[in-house]
N, C-alpha and C positions, 0 to 999 in steps of 0.2 A: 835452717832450711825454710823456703816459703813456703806458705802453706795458705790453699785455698779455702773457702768456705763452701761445705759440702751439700746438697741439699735430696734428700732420697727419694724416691717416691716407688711404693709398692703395688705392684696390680699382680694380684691375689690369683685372681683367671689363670694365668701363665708362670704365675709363681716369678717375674721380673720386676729388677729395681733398675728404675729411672732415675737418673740422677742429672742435677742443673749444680756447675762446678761457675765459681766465681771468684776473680779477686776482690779481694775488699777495698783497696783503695782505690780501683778505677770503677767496680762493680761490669768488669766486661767479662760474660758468662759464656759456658759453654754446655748445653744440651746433650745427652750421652741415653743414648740407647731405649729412645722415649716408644713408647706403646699406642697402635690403633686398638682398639675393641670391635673385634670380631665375633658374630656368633655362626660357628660353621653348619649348624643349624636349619640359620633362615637366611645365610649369607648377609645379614645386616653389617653395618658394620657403624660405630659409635663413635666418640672424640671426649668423651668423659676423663679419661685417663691422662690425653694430651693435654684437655684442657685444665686439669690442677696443674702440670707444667706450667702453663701460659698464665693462669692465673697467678701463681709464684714469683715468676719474673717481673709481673709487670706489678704485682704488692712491692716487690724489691729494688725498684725503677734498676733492674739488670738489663746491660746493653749487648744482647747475643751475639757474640763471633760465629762463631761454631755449634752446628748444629750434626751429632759424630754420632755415626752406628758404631761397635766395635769393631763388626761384623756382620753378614749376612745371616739372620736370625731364624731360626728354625721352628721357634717353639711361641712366636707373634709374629704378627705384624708391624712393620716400623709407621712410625705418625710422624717422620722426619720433615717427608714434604711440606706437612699438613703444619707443622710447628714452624718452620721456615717462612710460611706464607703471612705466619701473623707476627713474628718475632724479628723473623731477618736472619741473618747469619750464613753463613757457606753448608753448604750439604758435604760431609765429605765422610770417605772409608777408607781402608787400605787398597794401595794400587793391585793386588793381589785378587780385586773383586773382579780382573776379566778372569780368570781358573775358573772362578764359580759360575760367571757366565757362559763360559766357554761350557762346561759341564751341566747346568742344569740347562742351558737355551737348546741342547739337545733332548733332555728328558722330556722337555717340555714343549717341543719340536717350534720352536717359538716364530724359529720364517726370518724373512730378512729386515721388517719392521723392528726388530728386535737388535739393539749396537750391544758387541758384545766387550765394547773399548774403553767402559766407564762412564759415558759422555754424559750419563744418568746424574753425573756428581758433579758438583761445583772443582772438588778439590781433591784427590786421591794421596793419600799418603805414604811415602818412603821410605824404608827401615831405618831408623837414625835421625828420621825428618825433626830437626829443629825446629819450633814455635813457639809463640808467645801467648799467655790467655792476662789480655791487660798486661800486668808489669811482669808476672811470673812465667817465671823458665819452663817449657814444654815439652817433651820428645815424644814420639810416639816410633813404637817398639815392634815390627813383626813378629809376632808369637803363633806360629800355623801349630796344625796337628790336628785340632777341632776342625777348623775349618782351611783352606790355605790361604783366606782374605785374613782372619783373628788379628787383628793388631791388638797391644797393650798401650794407655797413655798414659806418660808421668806426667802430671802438671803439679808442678812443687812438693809435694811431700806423700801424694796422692795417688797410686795405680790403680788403674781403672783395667782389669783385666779380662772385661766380656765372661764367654764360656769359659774361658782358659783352666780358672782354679775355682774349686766353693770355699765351703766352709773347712777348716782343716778336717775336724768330725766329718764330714763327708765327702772329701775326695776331688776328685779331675773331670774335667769333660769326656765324653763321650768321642768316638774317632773314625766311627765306622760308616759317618756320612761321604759320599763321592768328596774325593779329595786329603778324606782326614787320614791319619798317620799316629797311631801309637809314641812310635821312634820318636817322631817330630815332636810332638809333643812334649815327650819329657825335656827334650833338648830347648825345646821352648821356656818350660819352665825355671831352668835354672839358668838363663836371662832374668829372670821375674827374681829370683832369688839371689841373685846376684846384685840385688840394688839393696841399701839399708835397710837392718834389718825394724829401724822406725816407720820406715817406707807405711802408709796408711793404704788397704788394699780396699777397692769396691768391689764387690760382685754384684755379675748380673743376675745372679739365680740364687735361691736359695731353695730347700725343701723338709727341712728339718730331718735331721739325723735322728735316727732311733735314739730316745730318751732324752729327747733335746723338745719344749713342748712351745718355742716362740722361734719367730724367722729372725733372721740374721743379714746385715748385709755387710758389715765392716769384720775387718781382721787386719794386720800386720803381716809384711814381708817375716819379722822372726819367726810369729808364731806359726805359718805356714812352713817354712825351711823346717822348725823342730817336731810339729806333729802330723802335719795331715797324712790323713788318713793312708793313702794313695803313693804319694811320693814326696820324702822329706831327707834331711841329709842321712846320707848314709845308703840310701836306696839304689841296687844295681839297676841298669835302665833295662838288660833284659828282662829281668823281674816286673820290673813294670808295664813292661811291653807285653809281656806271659799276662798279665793281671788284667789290662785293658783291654786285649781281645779277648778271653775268657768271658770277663764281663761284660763287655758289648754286645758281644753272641746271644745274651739272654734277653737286652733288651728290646722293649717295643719300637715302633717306629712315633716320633711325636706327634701328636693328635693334630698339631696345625702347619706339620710340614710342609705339607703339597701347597693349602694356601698361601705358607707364609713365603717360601723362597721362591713362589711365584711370582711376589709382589715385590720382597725387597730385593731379589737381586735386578729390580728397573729401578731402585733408588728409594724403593718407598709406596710409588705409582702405578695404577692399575694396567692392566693390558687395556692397549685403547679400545674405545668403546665399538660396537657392530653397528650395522645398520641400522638397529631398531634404536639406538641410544645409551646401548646399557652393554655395560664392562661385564666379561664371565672369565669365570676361573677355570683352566684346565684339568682332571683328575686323570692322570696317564694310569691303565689297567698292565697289573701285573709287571711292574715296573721293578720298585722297589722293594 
């Protein structure tokens, strides 16, 4: 199987891994789910995180294609654009990211400045969509339920599964954002479990599972099919379903939602600027 060369990167803040994927004999990379620095605070916002990205690739003379949210992120901000501008490469998501605009560009009463048709992205991706990263074989996978954008991408030996799945010790995404789906979800999953079970898996998140005292971002298609936590063979999907709205009901809502699906569902990019020169974020009262 071909197998790319993987390269991680952790920001601690949001508890997300960014990862810079590459084959090795052409060295043409792809950027996956890279991070702005936000302080919701003071609304600053930084490029420390982006730039170990930028600075990696170009230590690795990597020639970026692709520059890939999984999804619409809830819990950062994307630095997509911002990596694109110094890197190069297509900007793209799953075609699945108009639902989300469709859905938040109301929350967000966002007006007609606001396309809700993708046009934010170089390249929207297709369930099944065939690709290449350099010489290796690519597909990238619709897997909704989290979100209805979630795509998964195999590139060689490698699933990059966004929210989708964590650690087995810890479980599934969450489902209870506009659009998300329990049901779907599971159904989602065993697409994802359905590819070998060598299959090398990234996550976008990690959080460490009670008695587990270091982060994690790699796992296996096996080991996920045999233990996680959540959903593994053997598991009825009602059960599942019983389990993930249960436990969704309890939780919070995440600390950089509002800003973050403000920002990435336009690709990345701020609401344009007002008058006075300067971009602001929306917080809609009693919403959600």
């Amino acid at each position: 199987m071909q197998r790319p060369d993987v390269k991680a990167f952790f920001d601690e803040a949001t508890n997300t891994f960014s990862y810079i994927a590459w084959d090795p004999s052409t060295r043409k990379a792809a950027v996956i789910d890279s991070v702005l620095d936000y302080d919701p605070a003071s609304g600053r916002t930084r490029r420390d995180a982006a730039n170990a990205l930028i600075d990696f690739a170009k230590s690795q003379r990597l020639e970026v294609e692709w520059v890939i949210d999984t999804h619409v992120h809830a819990d950062h901000l994307s630095a997509a654009p911002y990596v694109q501008s110094v890197l190069g490469g297509k900007l793209a998501i799953g075609e699945h990211i108009r639902d989300v605009q469709q859905a938040f560009g109301k929350v967000f009463n966002a007006g007609s400045e606001f396309s809700r048709d993708g046009s934010q992205f170089d390249h929207l991706f297709k369930d099944g969509e065939r690709y290449r990263l350099g010489s290796i074989d690519a597909v990238a996978l619709h897997t909704p339920g989290h979100t209805p954008a979630c795509m998964t991408h195999v590139i060689g030996d490698a699933a990059f599964v966004g929210d989708t799945l964590f650690m087995p010790d810890y479980g599934t995404a969450r489902c209870d954002f506009p659009g998300g789906d329990a049901r779907t979800l599971y159904r989602s999953i065993q697409r994802i479990f359905a590819l070998p079970d060598e299959t090398r898996v990234f996550l976008c998140h990690d959080y460490k599972a009670p008695g587990r005292d270091h982060f994690v971002h790699e796992t296996s298609v096996g080991a996920e099919r045999r233990s996680n936590i959540h959903v593994h063979e053997g598991t009825v999907e009602d059960d599942f379903v019983s389990m993930r709205n249960t436990r969704d009901a309890t939780l919070a809502v995440p600390r950089l939602l509002l800003p973050s699906v403000q920002v990435n569902m336009r690709g990345g990019k701020f609401p344009p600027a007002e008058d006075n020169g300067t971009c602001y974020l929306k917080i809609p009262l009693d919403v959600l």
